[in-house]
Every structure is written in C-alpha cells, then in structure tokens.
C-alpha positions in Angstrom: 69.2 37.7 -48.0 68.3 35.0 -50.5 68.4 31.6 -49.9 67.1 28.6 -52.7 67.5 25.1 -50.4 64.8 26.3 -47.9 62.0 28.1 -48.9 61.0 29.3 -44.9 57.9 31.6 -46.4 56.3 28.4 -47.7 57.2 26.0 -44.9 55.0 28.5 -42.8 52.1 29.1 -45.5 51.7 25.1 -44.9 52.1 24.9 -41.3 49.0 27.5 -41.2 47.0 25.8 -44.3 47.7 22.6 -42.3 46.1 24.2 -39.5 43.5 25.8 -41.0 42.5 22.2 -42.9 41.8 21.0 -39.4 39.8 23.7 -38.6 38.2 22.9 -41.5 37.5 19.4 -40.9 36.4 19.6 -37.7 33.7 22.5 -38.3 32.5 19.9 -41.2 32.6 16.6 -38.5 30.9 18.5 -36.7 28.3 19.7 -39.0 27.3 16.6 -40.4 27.0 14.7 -36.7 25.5 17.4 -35.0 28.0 17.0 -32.5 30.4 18.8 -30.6 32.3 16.2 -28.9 33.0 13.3 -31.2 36.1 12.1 -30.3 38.0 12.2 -26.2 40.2 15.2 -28.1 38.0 17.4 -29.4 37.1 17.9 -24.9 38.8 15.5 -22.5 36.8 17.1 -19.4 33.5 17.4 -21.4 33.7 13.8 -22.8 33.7 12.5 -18.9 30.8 14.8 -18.0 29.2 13.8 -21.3 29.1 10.4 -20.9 27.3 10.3 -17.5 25.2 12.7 -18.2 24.5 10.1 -20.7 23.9 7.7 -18.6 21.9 9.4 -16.3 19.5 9.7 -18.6 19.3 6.2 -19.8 18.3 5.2 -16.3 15.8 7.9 -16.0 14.5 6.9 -19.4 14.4 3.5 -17.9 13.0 4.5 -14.6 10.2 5.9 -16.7 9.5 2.7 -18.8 9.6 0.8 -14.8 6.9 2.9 -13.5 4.6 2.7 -16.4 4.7 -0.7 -16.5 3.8 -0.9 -13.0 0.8 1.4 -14.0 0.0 -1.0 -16.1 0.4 -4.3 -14.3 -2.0 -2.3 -11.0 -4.8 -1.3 -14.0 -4.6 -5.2 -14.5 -4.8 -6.3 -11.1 -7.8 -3.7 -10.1 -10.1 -4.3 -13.2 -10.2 -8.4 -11.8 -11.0 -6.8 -8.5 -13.6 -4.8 -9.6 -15.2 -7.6 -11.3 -14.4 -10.0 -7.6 -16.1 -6.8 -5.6 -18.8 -6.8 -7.7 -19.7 -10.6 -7.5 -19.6 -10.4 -3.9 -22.6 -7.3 -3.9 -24.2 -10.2 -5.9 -23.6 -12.4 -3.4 -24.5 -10.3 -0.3 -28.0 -9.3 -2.2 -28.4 -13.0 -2.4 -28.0 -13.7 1.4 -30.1 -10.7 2.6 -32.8 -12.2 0.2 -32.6 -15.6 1.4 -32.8 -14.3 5.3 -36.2 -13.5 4.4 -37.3 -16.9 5.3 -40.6 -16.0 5.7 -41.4 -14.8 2.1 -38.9 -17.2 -0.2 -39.9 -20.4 0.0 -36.8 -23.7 0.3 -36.7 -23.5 -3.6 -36.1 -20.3 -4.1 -33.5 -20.3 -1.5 -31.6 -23.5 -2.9 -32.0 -21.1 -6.2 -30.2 -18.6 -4.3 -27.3 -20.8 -3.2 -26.9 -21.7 -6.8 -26.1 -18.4 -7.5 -23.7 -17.7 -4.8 -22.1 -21.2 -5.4 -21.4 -20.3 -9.1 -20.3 -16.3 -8.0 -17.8 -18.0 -5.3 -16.7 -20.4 -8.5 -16.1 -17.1 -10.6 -14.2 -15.4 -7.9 -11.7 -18.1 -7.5 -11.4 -18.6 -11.0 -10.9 -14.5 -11.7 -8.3 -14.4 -9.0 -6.4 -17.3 -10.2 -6.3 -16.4 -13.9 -5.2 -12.9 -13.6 -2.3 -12.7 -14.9 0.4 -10.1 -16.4 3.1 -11.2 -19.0 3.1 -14.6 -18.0 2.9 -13.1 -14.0 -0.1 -14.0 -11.9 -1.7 -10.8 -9.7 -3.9 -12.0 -7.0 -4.0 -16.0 -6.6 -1.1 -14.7 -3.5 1.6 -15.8 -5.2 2.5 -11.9 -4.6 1.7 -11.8 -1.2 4.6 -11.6 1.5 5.8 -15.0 3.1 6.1 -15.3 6.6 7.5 -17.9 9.5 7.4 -18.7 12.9 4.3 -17.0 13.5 2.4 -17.7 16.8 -1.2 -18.4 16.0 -1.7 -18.3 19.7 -0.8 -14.7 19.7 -1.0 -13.4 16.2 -4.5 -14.7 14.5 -4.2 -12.4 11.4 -1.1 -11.4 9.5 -1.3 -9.3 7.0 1.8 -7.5 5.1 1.3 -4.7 2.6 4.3 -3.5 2.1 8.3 -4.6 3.3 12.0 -3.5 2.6 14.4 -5.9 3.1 17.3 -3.4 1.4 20.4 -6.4 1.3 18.9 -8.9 3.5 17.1 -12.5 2.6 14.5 -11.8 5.8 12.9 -9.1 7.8 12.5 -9.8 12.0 9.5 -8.6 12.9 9.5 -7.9 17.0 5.8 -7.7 18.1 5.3 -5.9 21.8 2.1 -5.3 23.7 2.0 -1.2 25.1 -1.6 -0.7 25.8 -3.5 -3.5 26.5 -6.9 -4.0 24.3 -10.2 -3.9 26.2 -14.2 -4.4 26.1 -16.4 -2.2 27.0 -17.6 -3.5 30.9 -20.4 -3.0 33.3 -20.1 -4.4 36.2 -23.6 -5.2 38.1 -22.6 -6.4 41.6 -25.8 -7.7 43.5 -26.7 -11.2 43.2 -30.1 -10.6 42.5 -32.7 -7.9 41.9 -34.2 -6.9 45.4 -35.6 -3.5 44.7 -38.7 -4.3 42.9 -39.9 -5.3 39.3 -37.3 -2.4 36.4 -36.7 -2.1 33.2 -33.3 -1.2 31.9 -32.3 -0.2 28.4 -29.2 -1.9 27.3 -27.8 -0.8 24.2 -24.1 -1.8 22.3 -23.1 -1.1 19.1 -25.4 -3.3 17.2 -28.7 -1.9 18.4 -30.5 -1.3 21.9 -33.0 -4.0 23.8 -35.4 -2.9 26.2 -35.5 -5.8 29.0 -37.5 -6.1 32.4 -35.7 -7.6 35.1 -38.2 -9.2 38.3 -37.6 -8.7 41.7 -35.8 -11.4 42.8 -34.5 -12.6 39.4 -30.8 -14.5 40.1 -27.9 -13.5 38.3 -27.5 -16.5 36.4 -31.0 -15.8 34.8 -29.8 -12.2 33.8 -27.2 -13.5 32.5 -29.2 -16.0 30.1 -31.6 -13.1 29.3 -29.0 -11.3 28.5 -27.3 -13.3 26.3 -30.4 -14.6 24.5 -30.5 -10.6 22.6 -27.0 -10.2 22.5 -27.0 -10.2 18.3 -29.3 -7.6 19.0 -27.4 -5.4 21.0 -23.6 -6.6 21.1 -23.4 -7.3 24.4 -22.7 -10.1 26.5 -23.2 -11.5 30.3 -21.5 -13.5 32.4 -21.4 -13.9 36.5 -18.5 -12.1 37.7 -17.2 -15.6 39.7 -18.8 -18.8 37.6 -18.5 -20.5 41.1 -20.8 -18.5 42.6 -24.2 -18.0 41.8 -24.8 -15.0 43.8 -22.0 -12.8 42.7 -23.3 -10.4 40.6 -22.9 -10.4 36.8 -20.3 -8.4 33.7 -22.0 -6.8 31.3 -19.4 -6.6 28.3 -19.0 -5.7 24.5 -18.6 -8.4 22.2 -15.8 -6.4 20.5 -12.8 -4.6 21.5 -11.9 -1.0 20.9 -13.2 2.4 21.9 -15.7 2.1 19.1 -17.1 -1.0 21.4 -19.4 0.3 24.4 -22.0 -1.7 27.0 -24.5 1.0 28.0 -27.0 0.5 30.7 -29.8 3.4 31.5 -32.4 2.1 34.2 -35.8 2.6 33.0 -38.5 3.3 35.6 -41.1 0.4 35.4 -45.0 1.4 35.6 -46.0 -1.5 36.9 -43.9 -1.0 39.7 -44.5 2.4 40.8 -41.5 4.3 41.4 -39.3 1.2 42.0 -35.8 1.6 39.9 -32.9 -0.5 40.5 -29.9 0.6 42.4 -27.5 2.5 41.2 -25.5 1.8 44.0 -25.1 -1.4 42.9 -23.6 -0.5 39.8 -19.5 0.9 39.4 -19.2 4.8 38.1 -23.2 5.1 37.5 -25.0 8.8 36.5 -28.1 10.1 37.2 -29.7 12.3 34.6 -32.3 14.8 35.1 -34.9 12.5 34.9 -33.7 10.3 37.9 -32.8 7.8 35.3 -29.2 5.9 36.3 -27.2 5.8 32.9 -24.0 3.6 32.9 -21.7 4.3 30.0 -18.5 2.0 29.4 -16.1 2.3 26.7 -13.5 -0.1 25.5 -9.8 0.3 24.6 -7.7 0.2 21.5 -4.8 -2.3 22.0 -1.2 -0.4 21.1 2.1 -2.5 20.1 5.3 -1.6 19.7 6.4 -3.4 16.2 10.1 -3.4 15.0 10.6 -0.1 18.1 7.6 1.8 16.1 4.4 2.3 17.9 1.4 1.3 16.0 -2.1 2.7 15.8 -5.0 0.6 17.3 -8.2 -0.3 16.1 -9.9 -3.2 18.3 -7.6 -6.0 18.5 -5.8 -5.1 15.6 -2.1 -3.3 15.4 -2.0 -0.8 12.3 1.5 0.2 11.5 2.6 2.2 8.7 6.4 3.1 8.5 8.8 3.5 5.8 10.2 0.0 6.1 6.8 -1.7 6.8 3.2 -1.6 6.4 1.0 -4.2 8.0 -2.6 -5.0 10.1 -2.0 -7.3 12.9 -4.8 -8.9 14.8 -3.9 -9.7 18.3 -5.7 -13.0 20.1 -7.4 -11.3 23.0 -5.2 -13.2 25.7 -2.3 -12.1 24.4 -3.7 -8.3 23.3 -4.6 -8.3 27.4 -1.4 -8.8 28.7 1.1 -5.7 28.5 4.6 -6.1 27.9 4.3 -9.7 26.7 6.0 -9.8 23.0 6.8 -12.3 20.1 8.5 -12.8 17.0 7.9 -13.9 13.5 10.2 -13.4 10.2 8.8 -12.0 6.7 11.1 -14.4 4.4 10.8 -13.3 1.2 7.6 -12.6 -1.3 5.8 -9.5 -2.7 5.9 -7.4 -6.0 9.2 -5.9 -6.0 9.3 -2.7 -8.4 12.3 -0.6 -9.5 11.0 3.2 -9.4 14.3 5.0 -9.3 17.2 5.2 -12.0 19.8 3.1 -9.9 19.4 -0.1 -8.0 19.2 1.4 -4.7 16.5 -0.2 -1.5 15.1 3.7 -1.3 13.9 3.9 -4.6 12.1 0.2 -4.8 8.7 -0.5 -3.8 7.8 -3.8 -2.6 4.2 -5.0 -2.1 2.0 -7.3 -1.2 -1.0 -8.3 -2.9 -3.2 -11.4 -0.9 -4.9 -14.0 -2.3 -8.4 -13.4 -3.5 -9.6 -16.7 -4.0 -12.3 -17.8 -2.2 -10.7 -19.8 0.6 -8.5 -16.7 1.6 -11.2 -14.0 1.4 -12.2 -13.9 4.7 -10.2 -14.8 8.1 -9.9 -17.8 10.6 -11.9 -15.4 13.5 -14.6 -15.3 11.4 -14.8 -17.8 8.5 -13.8 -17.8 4.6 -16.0 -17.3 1.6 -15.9 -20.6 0.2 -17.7 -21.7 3.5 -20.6 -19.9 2.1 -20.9 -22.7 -0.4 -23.4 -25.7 -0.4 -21.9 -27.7 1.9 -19.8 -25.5 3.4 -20.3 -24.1 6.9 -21.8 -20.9 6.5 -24.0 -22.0 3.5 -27.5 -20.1 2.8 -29.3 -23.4 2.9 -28.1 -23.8 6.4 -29.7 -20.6 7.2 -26.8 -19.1 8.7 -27.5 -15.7 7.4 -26.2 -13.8 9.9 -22.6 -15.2 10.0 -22.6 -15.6 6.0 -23.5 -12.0 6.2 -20.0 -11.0 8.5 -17.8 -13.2 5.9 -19.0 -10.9 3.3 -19.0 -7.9 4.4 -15.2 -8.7 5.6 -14.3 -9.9 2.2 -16.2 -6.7 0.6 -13.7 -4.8 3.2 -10.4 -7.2 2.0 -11.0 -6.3 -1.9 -11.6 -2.3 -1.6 -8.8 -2.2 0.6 -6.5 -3.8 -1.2 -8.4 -1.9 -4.3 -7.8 1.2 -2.3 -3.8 0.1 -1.6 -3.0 -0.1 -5.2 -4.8 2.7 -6.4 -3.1 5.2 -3.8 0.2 3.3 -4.9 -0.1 5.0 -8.5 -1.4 8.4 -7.6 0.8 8.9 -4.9 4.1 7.1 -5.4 4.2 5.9 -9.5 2.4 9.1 -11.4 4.5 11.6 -9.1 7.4 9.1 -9.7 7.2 9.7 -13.1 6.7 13.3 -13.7 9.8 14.0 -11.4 11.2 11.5 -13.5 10.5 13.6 -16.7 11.7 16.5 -15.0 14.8 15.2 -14.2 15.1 13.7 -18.1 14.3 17.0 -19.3 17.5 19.0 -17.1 19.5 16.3 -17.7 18.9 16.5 -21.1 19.4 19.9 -22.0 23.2 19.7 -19.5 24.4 16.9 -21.8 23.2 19.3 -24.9 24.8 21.9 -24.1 28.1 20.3 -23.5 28.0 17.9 -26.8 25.5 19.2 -29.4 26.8 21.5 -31.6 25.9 25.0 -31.7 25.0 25.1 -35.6 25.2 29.1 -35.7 29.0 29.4 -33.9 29.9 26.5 -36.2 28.8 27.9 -39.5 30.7 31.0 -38.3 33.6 28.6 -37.9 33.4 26.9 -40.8 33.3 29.6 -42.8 36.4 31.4 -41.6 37.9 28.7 -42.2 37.2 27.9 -45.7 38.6 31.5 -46.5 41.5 31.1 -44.3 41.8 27.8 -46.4 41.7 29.9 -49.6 44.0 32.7 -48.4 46.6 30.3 -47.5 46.9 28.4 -50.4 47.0 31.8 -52.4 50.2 32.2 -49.6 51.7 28.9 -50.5 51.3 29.8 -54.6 52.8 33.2 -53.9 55.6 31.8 -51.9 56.5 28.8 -54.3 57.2 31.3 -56.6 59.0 33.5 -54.8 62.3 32.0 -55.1 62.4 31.9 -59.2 63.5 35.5 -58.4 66.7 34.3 -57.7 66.8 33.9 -61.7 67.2 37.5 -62.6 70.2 37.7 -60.7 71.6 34.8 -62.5 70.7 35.9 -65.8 72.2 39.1 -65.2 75.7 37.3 -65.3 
C-alpha cells in the first residue's frame, strides 16, 4: 500500500537519528568534561551519592589542612620553649656556681645575679611574645580557666587537657580514696638510757651518721635531728609537744612511697657493746650483724576525680581520662583525710583544635598550654622564678641556694613537660590523624571517581557508535524522503 501525506519510514529514520544525536552529544559532553554525571539526568541515584562523596572529601581535605596547622602552631610553641629550657640550664649553672661561696668572691656573685636577672627578663619576654597568626602560645592566655577552687584543699591545679562537648563548664568532683602519708618512725622512750649509740639515719636526700648520749632528752634529739634534716630529708618532732618525755617521730619531709625514714642502730666503740633498744622502736629488724634496722615507707594519696580513680604520686592526683587530663596537688590536711571531697569548675580556656572532618566533641582536641613567664614557672609550695631575682626572695645574693636551686629544677620539670605534652600530641594524635586522614581522602576519592569520572575508553566506544549510527541514519532519512517520488511512475503511466 502507498500512501503520499505520511511518509511513516522517515518519521522513524528521525525518531532514531534523534536518538542517536543524543547519544551523540552526550558521549561528546562527556568527553570534553571528563565527566560522567553532569547534569541530575544523566544518574539521579549517582548524583546524590556523588555529591556527598564530595563533600566528604572536602572535609577530609579540610581536616588535613586543621592538623597541619596545628603541627605547625606546636613547632612554634616548642622552639620558644627550647630556648626558655635552655636559659633556665644557664640559670641553674649560675646558682650552683654562686653556692660555692667559698671560692667566688661577693662580686662575682652579684655578677652572677646579673646574669640570672637578665635570663629571668628573657624568659618572660620569650613567653609573652610567642605568638602564632596574631595568637599568643605560652603567656597562659591558652591555659584552662578555672573557679571556685579551694586553696585550702587544692594548692596546685593544673589542666592539660578538657572536653566540654556542648557545655559552657566542666564540674570537676575531687574525692579523697587513699589517704597520702610520710614515711614515720616512731621512737617511744623519752630518753636514751642504754648507753652512749650511734644510729644511721638516712631519707631520700642522703644519710647522716649521729651519736645519741645516754641520757639525751627527746627534745634534744629532736633538735639534732632537725639541724641535718637538708641532709637527709627527715624530720623530728616529740610525739606529744606537751610532754617532754614522750618519745619522738621520726618522718619524711615528703609524701609518697618514694619518701622513706630509715633508722639502722650503729654499735658505738666507745661504748662497748651498748646499742639502743630495739624494743623501743615500732616494727624494728635485726640483721645478721645484730644491727636493728627500721625501714618506713610512705603512701601515695589516691582520688577519685569526676568517678575516675587517679594515680598518685606524693600529694599529687595524676588523672588521665578521655574527657580530662590534669596533676592535682592535695594540701596535706586535706590529702590525710579519706572520704573528704570538693569541687571546683573548669570555665572555659585552652587551644581548641578541629582534627576530624565534621564538627563533632570526639574529634576535637582541646589543651592547655600554662604560662611560662617567670612569675608562673614555679608553684606557691615552693616559690616562682621571678623570686630568684635581685630583690626577690630567693635571690642568689641572698644566698639562698638551696631553695633557688628547688624553684629551678621545678620550672626545668614545668617546660619539658609541657615540651613533652605537645610533642606526644603530634606524634600520637595529629601525624596519625593525618595519615588516616589521607587514607580516608584517597578511598573516598577513588568511590566518587568511579561513580562520576568518565571512563574515556567505554566512551570512545560510545561515541563512535554513535557517530556511525548518526551517519547510517541520515543515509535512512535520504533514502526514505525519496521513497515516495515512486508514487510518480504510477501517475505517469496514466
């Protein structure tokens, strides 16, 4: 049958070279953007996945970029403190030199306190010009805040490292468990009545080798006692002040089970055989040698802070939990007393860094970096750097070597600490943080390829059919245009 007013061959040659023109122009789009996915038609489901995959990796990209930067901001903050830990080795040299009074004349030890004065000036100065972008490091404007704490009970605070997640202030609930304790010897005559002995009493500084007279008081061993105790870290005191007869306490000056009082009773030549009673000592030993050794050790105190129990160390409460990290140093009275408690509140503060690609509490890391200036290096038990200047307290031309000595060596012990804080900070938390970081870029990555990138050689292969389907139609559509002037010879055969 042959019709003229539809031509339904070449209506369906340009339905299919429509089609195949599509085809065509997508294999082309998607050529020149190397893209699969360019428009929410070309894959409704892949688009979605696309575009969080996309994001995704934007914030790990990002997370990246965080952690570096906090690399960088630590490398800034630990090169001041090397300088700060190297002035104070300056400074110590200086006060061991000028404890050798009887060498260094008044001059050269005023020379000396030059020196430290302008090393404590340089400190401060370090510490409060360190500064990152415009953000200062170690002047303690990073350090935590912290309110309503009881200097009575609390004499040290120091917070390294918080969460407060969504709230404005952490409660920090501070219990005594195990009460901290010296080491304690208990002598319990009022006098020596065996005869002339000699004893050796030893603590952790040193030993002391001291003869005790028959019939020397209590109160006198306690003076003799304490007259060496920088020697040996040990202290005396009558077991009842009110009377004089009542036997004397030998104790540790410090707390802790590193703190010990150690008696061993020495036999005296110049008194025959004479030794003092062991008797009159509480849980004595007698060596071999017939020698009565006395041994006491003290105790660690143990908290309980936010329901986590710490680690001791003296009077001082180390906890280290996922939500906080902080040293606590317990007054004695209050380190004594079991079950006793307080409370104080961390309100805000510290160096708050974003590790993780979403703003979520578990993947920030907030910080606390103290002060390093001079008049917070150091602590109020035993004094603060700046003391150490002319003028100050502890100065070297006071001649108070000894204590300027114990500032030091604590403030030596604040910088590596904090030196030794930051540094495990980028080993362990922002270098790991960053190559599981890359990882994750790198899967991430190659899902979001797979699903929009095009695949160049499945393309060409595309395009390509195309372009001859493209050819072969239009050939169709020529050969059916003219397919109708047939109708022609039947007229002309009228």
């Amino acid at each position: 049958m042959t019709r003229i007013n539809l031509n339904i061959p070449a209506v369906q040659a340009q339905r299919q070279l429509a089609v195949t023109n599509k085809a065509l122009q997508q294999s082309l789009q998607r050529l020149s953007s190397g893209l699969r996915i360019n428009r929410g038609a070309d894959d409704p489901a892949g688009l979605i996945v696309s575009t969080r995959l996309q994001s995704e990796i934007g914030a790990a990209q990002q997370a990246i970029k965080n952690s570096e930067r906090a690399i960088n901001v630590i490398a800034t903050a630990e090169g001041s403190l090397s300088e700060i830990q190297n002035l104070l080795l300056d400074i110590r040299d200086k006060a061991i030199e000028s404890a050798n009074t009887g060498a260094f004349s008044d001059d050269e030890i005023r020379a000396d306190q030059l020196q430290v004065d302008s090393a404590i000036e340089s400190i401060s100065r370090i510490a409060n010009s360190t500064n990152f972008a415009g953000r200062k490091l170690i002047d303690g404007s990073l350090d935590f805040t912290t309110s309503a704490v009881n200097t009575d009970k609390l004499n040290v605070v120091n917070v390294f490292r918080a969460k407060f997640g969504h709230s404005d202030f952490v409660p920090v609930e501070v219990s005594v468990l195990q009460s901290a304790q010296q080491g304690e010897l208990n002598f319990l005559s009022g006098a020596i009545n065996t005869g002339n002995v000699t004893i050796e009493l030893r603590g952790v500084k040193g030993s002391f080798d001291m003869m005790l007279f028959s019939g020397e008081t209590a109160s006198q061993i306690v003076i003799a006692v304490n007259n060496i105790t920088e020697a040996t870290g040990v202290t005396a005191a009558l077991r009842n002040s009110a009377v004089a007869t009542c036997g004397v306490v030998f104790r540790s000056e410090d707390y802790g089970t590193d703190a010990f009082v150690s008696i061993t009773v020495l036999e005296d030549p110049s008194a025959g055989s004479a030794t003092m009673n062991a008797g009159l000592f509480s849980d004595h030993v007698v060596n071999a040698a017939g020698q009565s050794t006395l041994n006491d050790y003290g105790q660690d105190v143990q908290a309980l802070i936010n329901g986590t129990v710490t680690l001791g160390s003296g009077l001082t409460a180390i906890l280290n939990s996922t939500l906080l990290t902080m040293d606590l140093t317990l007054d004695p009275t209050f380190a004594q007393n079991v079950g006793s408690s307080t409370t104080f509140y961390l309100t805000g503060g510290g160096a708050l860094f974003q590790l993780g690609p979403s703003v979520d509490p578990n993947l920030q890391e907030q910080i606390g970096i103290q002060s390093m200036t001079a008049t917070r290096l150091g602590d109020p038990l035993n004094g603060y750097l700046s003391q150490l200047k002319t003028g100050g307290q502890y100065s070297l031309v006071n001649g108070e070597y000894a204590q300027a000595s114990d500032i030091i060596d604590l403030a030596l012990d604040q910088v590596s600490k904090l030196r030794g804080r930051l540094g495990a900070l980028e080993r362990n938390m922002l270098d790991t943080n960053i190559r599981q970081l890359q990882i994750t870029f790198e899967n991430l990555t190659a899902s979001e390829s797979i699903i929009r990138d095009t695949d160049f050689a499945a393309e060409t292969t595309e395009l390509t059919r195309a372009q001859i389907l493209q050819s072969a139609g239009t050939s169709v559509l020529a050969i059916a245009n003219t397919s109708n002037q047939n109708v022609l010879t039947l007229l002309s055969g009228r």
